[in-house]
N, C-alpha and C positions, 0 to 999 in steps of 0.2 A: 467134448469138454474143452472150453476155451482155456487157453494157457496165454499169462500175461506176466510182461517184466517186476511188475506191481502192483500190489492191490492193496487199495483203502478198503476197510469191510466197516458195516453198520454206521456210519457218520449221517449227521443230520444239516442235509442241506439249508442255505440261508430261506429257500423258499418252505422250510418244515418238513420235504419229503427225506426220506432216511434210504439211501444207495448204497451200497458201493462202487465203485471207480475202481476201472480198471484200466494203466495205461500199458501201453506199445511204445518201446524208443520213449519219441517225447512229443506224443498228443496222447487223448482220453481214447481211446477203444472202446470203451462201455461204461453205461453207468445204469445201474440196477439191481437187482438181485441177481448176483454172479458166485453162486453157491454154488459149491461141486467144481470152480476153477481152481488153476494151481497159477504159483507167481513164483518170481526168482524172491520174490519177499514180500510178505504181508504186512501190511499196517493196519491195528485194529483200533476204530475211532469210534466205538459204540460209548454213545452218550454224547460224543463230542463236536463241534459246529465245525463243517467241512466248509470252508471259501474260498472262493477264487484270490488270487493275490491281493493287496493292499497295493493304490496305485496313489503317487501323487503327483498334480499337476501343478506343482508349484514351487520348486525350490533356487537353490542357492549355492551349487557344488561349488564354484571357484572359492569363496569365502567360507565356507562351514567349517566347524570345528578351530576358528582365528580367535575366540574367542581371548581377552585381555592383551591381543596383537595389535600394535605396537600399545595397546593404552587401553582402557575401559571408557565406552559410550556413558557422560556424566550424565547428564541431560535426559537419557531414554528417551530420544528426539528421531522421527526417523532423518531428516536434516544433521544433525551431528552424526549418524550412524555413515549415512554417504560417505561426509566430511572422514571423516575414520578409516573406512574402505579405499578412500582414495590414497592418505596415508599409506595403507594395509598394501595394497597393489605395486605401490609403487616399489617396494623394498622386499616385498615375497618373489619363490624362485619356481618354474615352472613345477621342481621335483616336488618342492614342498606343498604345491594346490595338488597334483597328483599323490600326495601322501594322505593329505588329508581327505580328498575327496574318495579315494578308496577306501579307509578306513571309515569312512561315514556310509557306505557302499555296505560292509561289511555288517555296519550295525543295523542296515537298510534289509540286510537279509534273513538275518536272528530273527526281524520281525515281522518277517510275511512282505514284505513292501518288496517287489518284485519291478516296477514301473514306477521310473522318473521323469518329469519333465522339469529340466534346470535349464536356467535364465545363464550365459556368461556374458562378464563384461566386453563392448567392443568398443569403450572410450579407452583405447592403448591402443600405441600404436606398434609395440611389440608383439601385440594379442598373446599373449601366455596363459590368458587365463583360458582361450580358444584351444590353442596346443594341448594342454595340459587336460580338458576335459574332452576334447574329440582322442587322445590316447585312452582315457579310462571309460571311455565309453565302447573302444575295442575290446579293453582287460575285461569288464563285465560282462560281456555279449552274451557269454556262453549259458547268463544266470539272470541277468540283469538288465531290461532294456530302459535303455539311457537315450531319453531326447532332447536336444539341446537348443534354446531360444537365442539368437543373437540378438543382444539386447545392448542398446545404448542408454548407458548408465546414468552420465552426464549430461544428455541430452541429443537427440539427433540433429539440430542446428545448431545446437546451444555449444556443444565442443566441435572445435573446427575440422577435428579429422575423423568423427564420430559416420559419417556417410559413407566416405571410402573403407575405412577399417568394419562396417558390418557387412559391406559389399563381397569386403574378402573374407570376411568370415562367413560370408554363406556359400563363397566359390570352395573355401576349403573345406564344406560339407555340413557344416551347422544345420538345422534341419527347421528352423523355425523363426518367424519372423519380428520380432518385440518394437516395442518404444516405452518411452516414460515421458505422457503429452504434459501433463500438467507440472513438470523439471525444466520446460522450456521457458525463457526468457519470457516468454508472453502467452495472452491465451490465443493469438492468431498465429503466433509460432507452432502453440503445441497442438490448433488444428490442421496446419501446413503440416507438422510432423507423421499426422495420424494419413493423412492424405498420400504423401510421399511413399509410406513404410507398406500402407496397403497395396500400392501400384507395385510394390517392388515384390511382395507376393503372389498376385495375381501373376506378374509377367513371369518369374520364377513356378508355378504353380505350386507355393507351400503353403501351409498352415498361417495362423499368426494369432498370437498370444502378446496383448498388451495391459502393460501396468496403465493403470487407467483411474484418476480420479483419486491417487491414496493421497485425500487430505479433507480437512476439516470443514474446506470450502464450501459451502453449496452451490457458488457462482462454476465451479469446477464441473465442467460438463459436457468431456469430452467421450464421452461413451457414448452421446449424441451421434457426434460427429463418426465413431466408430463403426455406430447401425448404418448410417448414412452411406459410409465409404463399402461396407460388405455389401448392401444392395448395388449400389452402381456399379460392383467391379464383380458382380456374381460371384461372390465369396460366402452364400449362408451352408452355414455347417462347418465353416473350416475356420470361424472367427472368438476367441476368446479375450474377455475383459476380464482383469486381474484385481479386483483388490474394491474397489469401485466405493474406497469406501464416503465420497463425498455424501454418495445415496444418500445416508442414515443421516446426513442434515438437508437434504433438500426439500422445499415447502409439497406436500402431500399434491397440489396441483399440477403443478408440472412433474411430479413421479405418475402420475396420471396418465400422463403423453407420454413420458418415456420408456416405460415399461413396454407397450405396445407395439414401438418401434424395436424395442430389442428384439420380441417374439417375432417379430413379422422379418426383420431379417438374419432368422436364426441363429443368433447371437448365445456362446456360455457364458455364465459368470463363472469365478476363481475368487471366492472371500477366503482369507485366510485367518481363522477366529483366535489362535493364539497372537499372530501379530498385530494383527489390526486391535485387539482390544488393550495392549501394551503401550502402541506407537500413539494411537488418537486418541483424541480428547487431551492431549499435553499441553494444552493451554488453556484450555478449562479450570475457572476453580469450582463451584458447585451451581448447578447442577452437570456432573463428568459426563459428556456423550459415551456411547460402547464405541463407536465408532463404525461396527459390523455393519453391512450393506445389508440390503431388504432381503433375507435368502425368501423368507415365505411368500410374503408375495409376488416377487420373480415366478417362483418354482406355478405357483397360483396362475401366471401367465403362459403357462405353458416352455417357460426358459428353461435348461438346463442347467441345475447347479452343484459345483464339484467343492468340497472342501480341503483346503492346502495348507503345507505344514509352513512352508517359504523358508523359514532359518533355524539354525540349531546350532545353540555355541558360537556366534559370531556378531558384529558390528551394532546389529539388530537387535538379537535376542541371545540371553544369557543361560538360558534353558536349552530342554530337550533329548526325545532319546529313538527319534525315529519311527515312532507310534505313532499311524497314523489315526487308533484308537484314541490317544488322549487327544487331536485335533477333533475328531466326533463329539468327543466326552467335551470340549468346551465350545462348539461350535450350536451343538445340544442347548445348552445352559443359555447364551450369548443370546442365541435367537429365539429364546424359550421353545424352543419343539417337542415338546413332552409331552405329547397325547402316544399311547404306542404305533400310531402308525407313523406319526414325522419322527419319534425314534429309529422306526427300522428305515426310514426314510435316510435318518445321519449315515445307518449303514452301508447304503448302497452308495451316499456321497463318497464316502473313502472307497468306496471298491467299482460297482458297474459305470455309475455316471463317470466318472474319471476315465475309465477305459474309453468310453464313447471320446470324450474332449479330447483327449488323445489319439483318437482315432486306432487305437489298438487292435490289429487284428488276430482273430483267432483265441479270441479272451472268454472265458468262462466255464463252466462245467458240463459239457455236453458232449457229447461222443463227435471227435474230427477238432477240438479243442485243442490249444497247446498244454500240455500237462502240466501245469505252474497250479497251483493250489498251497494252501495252510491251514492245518489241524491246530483248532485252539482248545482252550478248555474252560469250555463255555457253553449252554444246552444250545443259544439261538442268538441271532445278530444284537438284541437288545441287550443281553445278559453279557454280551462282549463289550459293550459299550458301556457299563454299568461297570464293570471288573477291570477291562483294559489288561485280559489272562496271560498265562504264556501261553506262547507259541509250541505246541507240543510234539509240530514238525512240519516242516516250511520244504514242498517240492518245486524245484525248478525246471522247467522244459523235460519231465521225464526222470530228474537228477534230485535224490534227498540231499538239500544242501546244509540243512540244520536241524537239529534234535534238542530237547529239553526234556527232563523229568518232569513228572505231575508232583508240582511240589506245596502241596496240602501242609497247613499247621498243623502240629501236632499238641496236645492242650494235655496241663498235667492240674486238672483242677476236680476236684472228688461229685460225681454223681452228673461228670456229666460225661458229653460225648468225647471218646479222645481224640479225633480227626475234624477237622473245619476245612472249608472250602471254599466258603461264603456265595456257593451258588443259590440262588432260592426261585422258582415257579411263583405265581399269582396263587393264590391260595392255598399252598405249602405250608 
């Protein structure tokens, strides 16, 4: 009789099969019918959708939660939002981006969202916003893996001390390599930019994760230059484009040729469908672009595509609560993928694909797994995305970090049912 620190009992896997899980410390031990074990404690999830954590590859820890700091973004411009942040930066104190960015950490946890990948700024030459998230990414360790982009905010030519200052910021351990091509003074600047940032990961051998293309432009066509620079410097698999949302204007012909080149050198996209559909199109009067980049037909090519939350309460964006269910739930709608299979598709954007782009090791539900998981209350990945449930108990590396009641309406109306749910089956 096996005996375990933990047991989930009866949950219904995202693939439909129904196990238990059982961990040791903090990976999976087993996952099957594990009837007849004992645990230091059981958790019983019959009925309910057992996943591996919620992971996102795209945010915005130094800025989050600055929301109405120093001033409110008039415009809903992403250009005034910079404009703002730069403001914002210059007059915040390390303690207070470490306050906030824990606390958004915090709500990161309530929701299953167990994996971050955030962007800090490295146009300062203070770097505090580097300080202050390479600290919180120690504090969370124990629950929370925290990867951090150095990212030149202002531009890598375009601010004079923007080259040195991400230099150091990846000598003091930053983990990933960014830019922002099309922020550059010109478009041969922000192909020199894309050119520079990739040599300086290959020689480092890190990852890189670059904003790429967020504007309206169609002449914006630096994720060109991206595929280009990952093949020459044998970087496919470890190259991600953020945002890309020039795509959704570029003429059908030339996304013809591009697509191709992204696949061929293993290129991620990173669309982010709450921001992108906020920030673009703002100089549109009608007809409004979405702004959203081509997820389906990427995906059609064989690319990898992750969906990201990018900002919550800040310069940017006014919203937000860490879900990165409601990024699915409008990433869904944006890109209309509502046949059920690019729905269950949404949900593997927020959760497997992301682990991949991240390169996360030891991710998912299988025996020799890290034990991070989230019981929600929801029958199947589509019905989660449909509800956006609670979280009815979020484990971290082996560690119950958060709990909720199954918190059902209760209905005082004559002949009918007294409890609601709002779960419903196809033909229920």
């Amino acid at each position: 009789m096996a005996e375990f620190d933990l047991i989930v009992t009866g949950g219904t896997l995202p693939d439909g099969r129904v196990a238990d899980i059982g961990i040791r410390g903090d990976r999976i031990a087993a996952v099957g019918d594990l009837g007849g074990s004992t645990a230091g404690r059981v958790i019983d999830a019959t009925g309910d959708l057992v996943s591996p954590p919620f992971v996102d590859p795209h945010f915005h820890l130094d800025a989050t939660l600055s929301y109405g700091t120093p001033r409110i973004n008039a415009s809903g411009t992403l250009l005034e939002g910079i404009a703002l942040w730069g403001e914002l930066k210059a007059q915040t104190t390390v303690d207070e981006m470490v306050d906030r960015a824990l606390a958004y950490c915090d709500w990161a946890v309530s929701m299953g969202l167990l994996a971050i990948r955030s962007h800090v700024d490295t146009c300062d030459d203070t770097l505090k916003g580097v300080e202050a998230l390479l600290h919180v990414r120690e504090r969370v360790k124990p629950y929370l893996d925290l990867q951090l982009v150095a990212f030149p905010q202002d531009g890598f030519f375009r601010d004079p001390t923007a080259r040195a200052n991400t230099l150091r910021a990846l000598d003091m351990g930053v983990d990933v390599v960014g830019g922002i091509p099309h922020f550059e003074r010109t478009m041969e600047d922000g192909r020199a930019s894309v050119r520079a940032l990739c040599e300086i990961a290959a020689d480092r051998g890190l990852l890189v994760d670059m904003h790429c293309d967020e504007t309206d432009d169609p002449l914006s066509r630096h994720v060109e230059t991206l595929a280009y620079e990952t093949q020459r410097l044998g970087l496919q698999g470890r190259v991600a484009g953020s945002h890309l949302t020039s795509m959704h204007s570029m003429d059908n012909y030339y996304v013809s040729k591009l697509l191709p080149l992204m696949a061929e050198a293993g290129l991620a996209a990173i669309p982010n469908p709450l921001i992108n559909i906020v920030l673009q199109g703002r100089h549109d009067s009608y007809p409004k672009r979405r702004g959203l980049t081509r997820v389906k037909e990427m995906q059609a090519h064989g690319i990898r595509v992750g969906w990201g939350q990018d900002c919550v309460r800040d310069p940017w964006y006014s919203l937000g609560t860490a879900d990165m269910l409601d990024v699915a739930f409008m990433g869904l709608h944006v890109a209309q993928m509502t046949s059920p299979e690019e729905m269950r598709r949404c949900f593997d954007m927020v959760t497997v694909e992301n682990a991949a782009i991240l390169h996360l090791p030891d991710y998912g539900l299988h025996e020799g797994a890290l034990a991070s998981l989230v019981i929600l209350d929801a029958g199947d990945p589509v019905e989660a995305i449909r509800l956006r449930p609670d979280r009815l108990a979020v484990i971290a590396k082996g560690r119950v970090v958060a709990e909720k009641a199954r918190n059902d309406s209760h209905l005082s109306l004559d002949g009918r049912p007294a409890r609601v749910r709002r779960r419903h089956r196809a033909g229920e």
